[in-house]
C-alpha positions, 0 to 999 in steps of 0.5 A: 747326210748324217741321217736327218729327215730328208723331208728337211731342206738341204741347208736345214739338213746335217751331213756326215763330218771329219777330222781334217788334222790334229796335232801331235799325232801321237801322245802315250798317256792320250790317245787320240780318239778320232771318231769320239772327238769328231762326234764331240766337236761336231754332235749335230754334224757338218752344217751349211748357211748362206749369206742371210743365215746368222753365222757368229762363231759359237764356243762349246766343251765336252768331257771325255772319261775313260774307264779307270776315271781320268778326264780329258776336257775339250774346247770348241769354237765352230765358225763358218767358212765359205765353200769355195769348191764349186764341185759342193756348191753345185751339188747343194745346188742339185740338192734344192733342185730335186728337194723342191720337185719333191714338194711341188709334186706331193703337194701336186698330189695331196691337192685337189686345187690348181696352182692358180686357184692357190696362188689366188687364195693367197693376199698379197701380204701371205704372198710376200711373206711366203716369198721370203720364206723362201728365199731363206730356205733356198740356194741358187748357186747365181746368187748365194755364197755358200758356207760350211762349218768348221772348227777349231778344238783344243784338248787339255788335261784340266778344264782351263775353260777361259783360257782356252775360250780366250786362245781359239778365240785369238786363232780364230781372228788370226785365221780370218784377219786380213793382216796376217799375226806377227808369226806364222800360225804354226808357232802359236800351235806349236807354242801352246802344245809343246812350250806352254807348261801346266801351272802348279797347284796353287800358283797361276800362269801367264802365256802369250796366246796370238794378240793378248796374254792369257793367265789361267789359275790352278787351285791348291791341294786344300782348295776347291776343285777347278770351276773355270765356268762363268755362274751367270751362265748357269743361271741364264740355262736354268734359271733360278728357280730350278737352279735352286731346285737343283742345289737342294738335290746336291745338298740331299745327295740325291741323283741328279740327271741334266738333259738337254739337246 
């Protein structure tokens, strides 16, 4: 567990995550940084879900900058896979066991009132409702599927957002269709770290990701720097009042400081 209160249900708790294979293992001009990526790729930690709990495959980037100023941009797609150890599963299933004897005696001890008076003070609809609240606040290893989150990152030397969306987006289809790709994983992986070259400033390109081709673009020396990041989302972020609030802060030169969770 990576620190989070353990007043927190077992499935509502954050666990300690890992770097599970990168690929090459070694490049001069980039080192890997293993704990750095781990923690970008993964900033809340390892999760699970059960069936009930909404599990769509969501896309995120980060920014590594080095002390003399260079950047590295990162691209991540985090999905959901069913655990098929049954050794975590009955852990998780112990985790509930004694998360819940921990509640039923606080709540034992904090009140002065029998479970049967309780449970009759509660109408059948508060019952009901309580009901499903628990049911989707628990596991029970009989009954549940257990997932885990997983990732899949792809680090690039310029922020080619779009691209890289649309290429793990396709490997992840890959990894979960029930028709295996034309060729085997390994030659995609293989194809874009070592065969798909940098555009040149000024001109676009066109690769093969898994299922459809990709083009992404680079802007010329006289152009604007590259911003591969869709504008609507800005605007669905911050909306338009405090995006206007912060164009004027751009414009003023002043310093300005996004925070967010």
């Amino acid at each position: 567990v990576t620190g989070e209160n353990f007043n927190q249900s077992p499935l509502r708790r954050t666990f300690k995550s890992k770097v599970l294979a990168h690929y090459p293992q070694n490049i001069e001009w980039n080192p890997f940084d293993q704990d750095a990526v781990n923690m970008l790729c993964m900033p809340k930690g390892l999760s699970f879900r059960t069936q009930v709990d909404n599990r769509d495959p969501q896309l995120h980037s980060f920014i590594i900058t080095r002390e003399d100023g260079s950047r590295t941009y990162g691209f991540v797609l985090t999905f959901y896979e069913e655990v098929t150890s049954k050794q975590i599963c009955t852990a998780m299933q112990t985790l509930y066991q004694m998360h819940n004897a921990e509640q039923y005696s606080s709540v034992c001890a904090s009140s002065s009132c029998s479970m049967d008076s309780l449970a009759s003070s509660i109408d059948e609809g508060d019952a009901t409702s309580l009901a499903k609240l628990q049911r989707y606040n628990s596991y029970d290893i009989s009954r549940d599927t257990l997932y885990v989150s997983k990732c899949i990152c792809l680090i690039t030397p310029l922020p080619f957002m779009q691209a890289c969306k649309k290429f793990l987006i396709q490997l992840y289809k890959a990894v979960t269709s029930q028709q295996p790709p034309p060729l085997p994983l390994e030659s995609y992986i293989h194809n874009i770290l070592y065969e798909v070259p940098l555009p040149p400033p000024g001109r676009s390109l066109k690769f093969y990701g898994v299922y459809e081709p990709i083009i992404c673009q680079r802007p010329g020396p006289n152009e604007l720097p590259l911003s591969d990041y869709p504008l609507r989302e800005v605007f669905e972020l911050l909306g338009l009042e405090n995006l206007v609030q912060v164009f004027t802060c751009v414009l003023l030169e002043m310093q300005i400081l996004l925070y967010s969770q």
